[in-house]
KEBA-899430 format. One record per atom (N, C-alpha, C, O): residue number from 1; atom name; x, y, z. Coordinates in Angstrom, 1 decimal. Layout:
N
NUM|CA|X|Y|Z $
...
//
This chain:
68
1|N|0.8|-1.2|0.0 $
1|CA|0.0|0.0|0.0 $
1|C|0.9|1.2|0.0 $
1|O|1.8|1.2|0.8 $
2|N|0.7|2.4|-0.8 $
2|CA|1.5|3.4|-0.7 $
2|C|0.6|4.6|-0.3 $
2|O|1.1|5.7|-0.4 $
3|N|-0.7|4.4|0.2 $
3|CA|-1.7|5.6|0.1 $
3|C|-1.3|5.9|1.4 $
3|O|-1.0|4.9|2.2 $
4|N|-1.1|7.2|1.8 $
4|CA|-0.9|7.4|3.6 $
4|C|-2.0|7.7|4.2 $
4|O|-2.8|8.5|3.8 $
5|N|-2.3|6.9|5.4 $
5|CA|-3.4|6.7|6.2 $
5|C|-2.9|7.4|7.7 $
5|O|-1.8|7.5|8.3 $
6|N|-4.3|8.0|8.2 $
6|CA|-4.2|8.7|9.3 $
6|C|-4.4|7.9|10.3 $
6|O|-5.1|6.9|9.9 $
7|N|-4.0|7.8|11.8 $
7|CA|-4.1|7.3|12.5 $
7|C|-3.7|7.7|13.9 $
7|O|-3.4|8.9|14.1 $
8|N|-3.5|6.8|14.9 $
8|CA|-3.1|7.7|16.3 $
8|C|-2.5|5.9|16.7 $
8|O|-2.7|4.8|16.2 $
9|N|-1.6|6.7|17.8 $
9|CA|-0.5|6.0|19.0 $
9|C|-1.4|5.0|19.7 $
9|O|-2.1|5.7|20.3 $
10|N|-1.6|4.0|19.8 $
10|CA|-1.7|3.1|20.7 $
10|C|-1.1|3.1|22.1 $
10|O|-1.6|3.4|23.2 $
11|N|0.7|2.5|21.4 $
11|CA|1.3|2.6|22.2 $
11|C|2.5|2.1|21.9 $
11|O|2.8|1.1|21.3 $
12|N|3.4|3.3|22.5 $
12|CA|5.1|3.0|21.9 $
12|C|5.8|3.3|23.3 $
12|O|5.4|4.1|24.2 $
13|N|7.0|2.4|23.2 $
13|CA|7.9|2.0|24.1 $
13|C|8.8|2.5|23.5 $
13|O|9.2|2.2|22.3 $
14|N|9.5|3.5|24.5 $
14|CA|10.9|4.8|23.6 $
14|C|12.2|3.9|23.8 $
14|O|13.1|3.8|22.9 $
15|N|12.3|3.3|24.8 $
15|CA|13.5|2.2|25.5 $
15|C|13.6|1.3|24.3 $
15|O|14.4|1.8|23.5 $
16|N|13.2|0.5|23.9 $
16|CA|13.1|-0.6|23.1 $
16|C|12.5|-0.1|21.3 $
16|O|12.4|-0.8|20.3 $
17|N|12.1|1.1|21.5 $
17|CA|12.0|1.4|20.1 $
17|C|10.7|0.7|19.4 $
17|O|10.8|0.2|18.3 $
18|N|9.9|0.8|19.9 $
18|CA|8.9|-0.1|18.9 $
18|C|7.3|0.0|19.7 $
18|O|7.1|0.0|21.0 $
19|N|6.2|0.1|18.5 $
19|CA|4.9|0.4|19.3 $
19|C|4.2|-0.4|18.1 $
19|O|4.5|-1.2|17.2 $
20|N|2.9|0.2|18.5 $
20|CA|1.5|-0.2|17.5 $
20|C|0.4|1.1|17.2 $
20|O|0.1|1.7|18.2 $
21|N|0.1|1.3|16.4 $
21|CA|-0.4|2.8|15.7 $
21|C|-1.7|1.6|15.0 $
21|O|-1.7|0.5|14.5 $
22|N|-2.8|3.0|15.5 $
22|CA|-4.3|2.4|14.5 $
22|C|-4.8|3.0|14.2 $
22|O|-5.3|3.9|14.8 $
23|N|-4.9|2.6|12.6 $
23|CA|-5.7|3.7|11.6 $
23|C|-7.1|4.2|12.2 $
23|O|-8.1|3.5|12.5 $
24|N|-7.0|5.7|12.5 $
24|CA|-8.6|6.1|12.2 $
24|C|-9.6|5.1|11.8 $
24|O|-9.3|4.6|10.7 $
25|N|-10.8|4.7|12.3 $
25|CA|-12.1|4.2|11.7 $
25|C|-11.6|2.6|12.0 $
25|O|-12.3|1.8|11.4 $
26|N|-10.7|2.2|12.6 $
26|CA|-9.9|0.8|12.9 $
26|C|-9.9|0.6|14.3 $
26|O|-10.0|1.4|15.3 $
27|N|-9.9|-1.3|14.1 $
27|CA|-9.2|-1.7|15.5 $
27|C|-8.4|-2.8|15.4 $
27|O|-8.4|-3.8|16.1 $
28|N|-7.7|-2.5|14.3 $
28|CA|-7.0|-3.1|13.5 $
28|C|-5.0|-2.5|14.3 $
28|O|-4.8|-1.3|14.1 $
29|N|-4.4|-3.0|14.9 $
29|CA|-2.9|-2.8|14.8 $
29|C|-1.7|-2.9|14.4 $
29|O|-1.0|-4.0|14.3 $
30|N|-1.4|-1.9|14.0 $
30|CA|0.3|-1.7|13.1 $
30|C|1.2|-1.8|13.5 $
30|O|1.3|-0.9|14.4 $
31|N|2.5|-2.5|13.5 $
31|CA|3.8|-2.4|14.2 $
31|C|4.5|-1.3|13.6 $
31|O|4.5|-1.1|12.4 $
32|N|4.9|-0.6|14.4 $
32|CA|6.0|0.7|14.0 $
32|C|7.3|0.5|15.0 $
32|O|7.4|0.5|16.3 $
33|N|8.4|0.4|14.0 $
33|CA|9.9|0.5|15.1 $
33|C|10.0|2.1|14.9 $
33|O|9.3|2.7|14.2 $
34|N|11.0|2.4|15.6 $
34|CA|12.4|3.8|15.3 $
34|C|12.3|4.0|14.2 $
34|O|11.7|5.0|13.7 $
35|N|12.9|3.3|13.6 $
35|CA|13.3|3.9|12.2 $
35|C|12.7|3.9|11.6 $
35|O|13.1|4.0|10.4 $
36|N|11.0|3.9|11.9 $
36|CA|10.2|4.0|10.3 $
36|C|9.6|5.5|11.0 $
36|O|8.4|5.6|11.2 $
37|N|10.3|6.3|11.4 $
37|CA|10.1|8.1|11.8 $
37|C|10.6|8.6|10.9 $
37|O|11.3|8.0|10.2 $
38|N|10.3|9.5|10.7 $
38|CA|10.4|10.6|9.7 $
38|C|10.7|12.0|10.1 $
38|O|9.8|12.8|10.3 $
39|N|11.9|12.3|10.3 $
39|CA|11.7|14.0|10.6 $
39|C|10.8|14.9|10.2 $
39|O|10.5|15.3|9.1 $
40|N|10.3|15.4|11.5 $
40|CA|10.7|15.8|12.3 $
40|C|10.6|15.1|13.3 $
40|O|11.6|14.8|14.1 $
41|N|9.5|14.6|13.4 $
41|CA|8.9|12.8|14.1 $
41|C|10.3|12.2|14.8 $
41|O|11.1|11.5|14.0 $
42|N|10.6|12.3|15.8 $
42|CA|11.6|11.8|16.2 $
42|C|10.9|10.4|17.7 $
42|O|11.2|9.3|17.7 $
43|N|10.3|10.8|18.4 $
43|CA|9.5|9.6|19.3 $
43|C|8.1|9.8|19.4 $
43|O|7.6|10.9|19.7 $
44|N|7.6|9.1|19.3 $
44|CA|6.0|8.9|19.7 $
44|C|5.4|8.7|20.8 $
44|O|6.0|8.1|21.7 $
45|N|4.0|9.3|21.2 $
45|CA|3.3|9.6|22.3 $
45|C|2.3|8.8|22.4 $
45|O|1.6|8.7|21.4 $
46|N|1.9|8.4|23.2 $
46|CA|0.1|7.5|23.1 $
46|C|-0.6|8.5|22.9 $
46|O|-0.4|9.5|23.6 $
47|N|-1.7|8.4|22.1 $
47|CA|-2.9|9.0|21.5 $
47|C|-2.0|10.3|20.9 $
47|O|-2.7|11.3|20.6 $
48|N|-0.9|10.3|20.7 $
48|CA|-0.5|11.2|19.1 $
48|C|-1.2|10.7|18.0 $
48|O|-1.4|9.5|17.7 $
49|N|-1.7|12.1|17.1 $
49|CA|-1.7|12.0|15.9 $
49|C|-0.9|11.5|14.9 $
49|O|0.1|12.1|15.0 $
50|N|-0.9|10.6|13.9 $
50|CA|0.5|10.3|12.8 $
50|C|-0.4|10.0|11.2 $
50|O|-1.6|9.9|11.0 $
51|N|0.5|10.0|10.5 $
51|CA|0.3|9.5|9.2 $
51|C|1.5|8.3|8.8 $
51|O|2.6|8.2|9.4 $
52|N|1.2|7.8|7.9 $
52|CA|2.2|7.1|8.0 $
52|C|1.4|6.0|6.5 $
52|O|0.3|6.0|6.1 $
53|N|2.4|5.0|6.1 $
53|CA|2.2|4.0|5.0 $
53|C|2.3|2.6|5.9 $
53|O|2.7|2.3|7.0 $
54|N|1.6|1.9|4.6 $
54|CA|1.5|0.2|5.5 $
54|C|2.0|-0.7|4.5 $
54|O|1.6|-0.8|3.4 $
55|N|2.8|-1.4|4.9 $
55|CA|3.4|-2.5|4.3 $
55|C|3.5|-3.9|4.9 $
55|O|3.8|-4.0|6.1 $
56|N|3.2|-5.2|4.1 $
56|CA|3.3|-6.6|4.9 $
56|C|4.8|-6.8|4.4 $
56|O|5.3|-6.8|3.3 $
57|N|5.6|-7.0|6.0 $
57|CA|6.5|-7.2|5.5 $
57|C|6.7|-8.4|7.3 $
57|O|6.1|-8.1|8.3 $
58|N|7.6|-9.6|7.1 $
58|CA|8.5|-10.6|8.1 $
58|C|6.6|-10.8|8.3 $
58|O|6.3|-10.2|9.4 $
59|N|5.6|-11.2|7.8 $
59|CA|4.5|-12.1|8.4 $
59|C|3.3|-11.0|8.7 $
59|O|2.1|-11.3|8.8 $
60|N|3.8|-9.7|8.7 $
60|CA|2.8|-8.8|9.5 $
60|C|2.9|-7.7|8.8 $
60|O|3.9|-7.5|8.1 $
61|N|1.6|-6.4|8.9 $
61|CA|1.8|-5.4|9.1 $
61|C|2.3|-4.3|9.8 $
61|O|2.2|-4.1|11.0 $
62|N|3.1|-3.5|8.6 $
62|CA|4.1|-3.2|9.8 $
62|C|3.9|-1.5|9.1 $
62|O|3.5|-1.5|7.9 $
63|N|4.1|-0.3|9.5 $
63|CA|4.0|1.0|9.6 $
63|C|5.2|1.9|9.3 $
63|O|5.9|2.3|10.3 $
64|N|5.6|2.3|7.8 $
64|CA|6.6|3.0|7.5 $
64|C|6.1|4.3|6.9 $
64|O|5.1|4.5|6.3 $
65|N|7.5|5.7|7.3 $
65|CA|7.1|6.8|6.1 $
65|C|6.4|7.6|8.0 $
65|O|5.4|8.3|7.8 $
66|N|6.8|7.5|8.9 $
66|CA|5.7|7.7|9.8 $
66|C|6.2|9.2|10.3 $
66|O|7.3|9.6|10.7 $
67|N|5.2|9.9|10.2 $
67|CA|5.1|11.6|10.4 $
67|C|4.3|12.1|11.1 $
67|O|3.3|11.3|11.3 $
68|N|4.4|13.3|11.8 $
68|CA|3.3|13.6|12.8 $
68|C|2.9|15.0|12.2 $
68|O|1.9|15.7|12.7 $
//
């Protein structure tokens, strides 16, 4: 998928780098590490706003391209 979808923070763990983000109108969850941030986007907050792309990638969906 390349279309960017709106969504909010679940919940991310800054220590270990890695959370779950859910699209708007979902209850559906996305894995997002570190490195799929985007500057300015440097760490994420529970119930922040983001945008971001979805890709199946190692079995799962997983959340790259991720901006606030």
């Amino acid at each position: 998928m390349n279309d960017r979808i709106t969504g909010y923070v679940q919940s991310y763990n800054r220590a270990r780098g890695y959370g779950f983000l859910i699209p708007y109108g979902s209850t559906f969850t996305i894995y997002v590490e570190a490195d799929a941030l985007e500057p300015p986007c440097t760490t994420l907050s529970e119930g922040q706003q983001i945008t971001f792309t979805i890709a199946f990638t190692e079995g799962r969906y997983t959340a790259h391209h991720v901006r606030n």
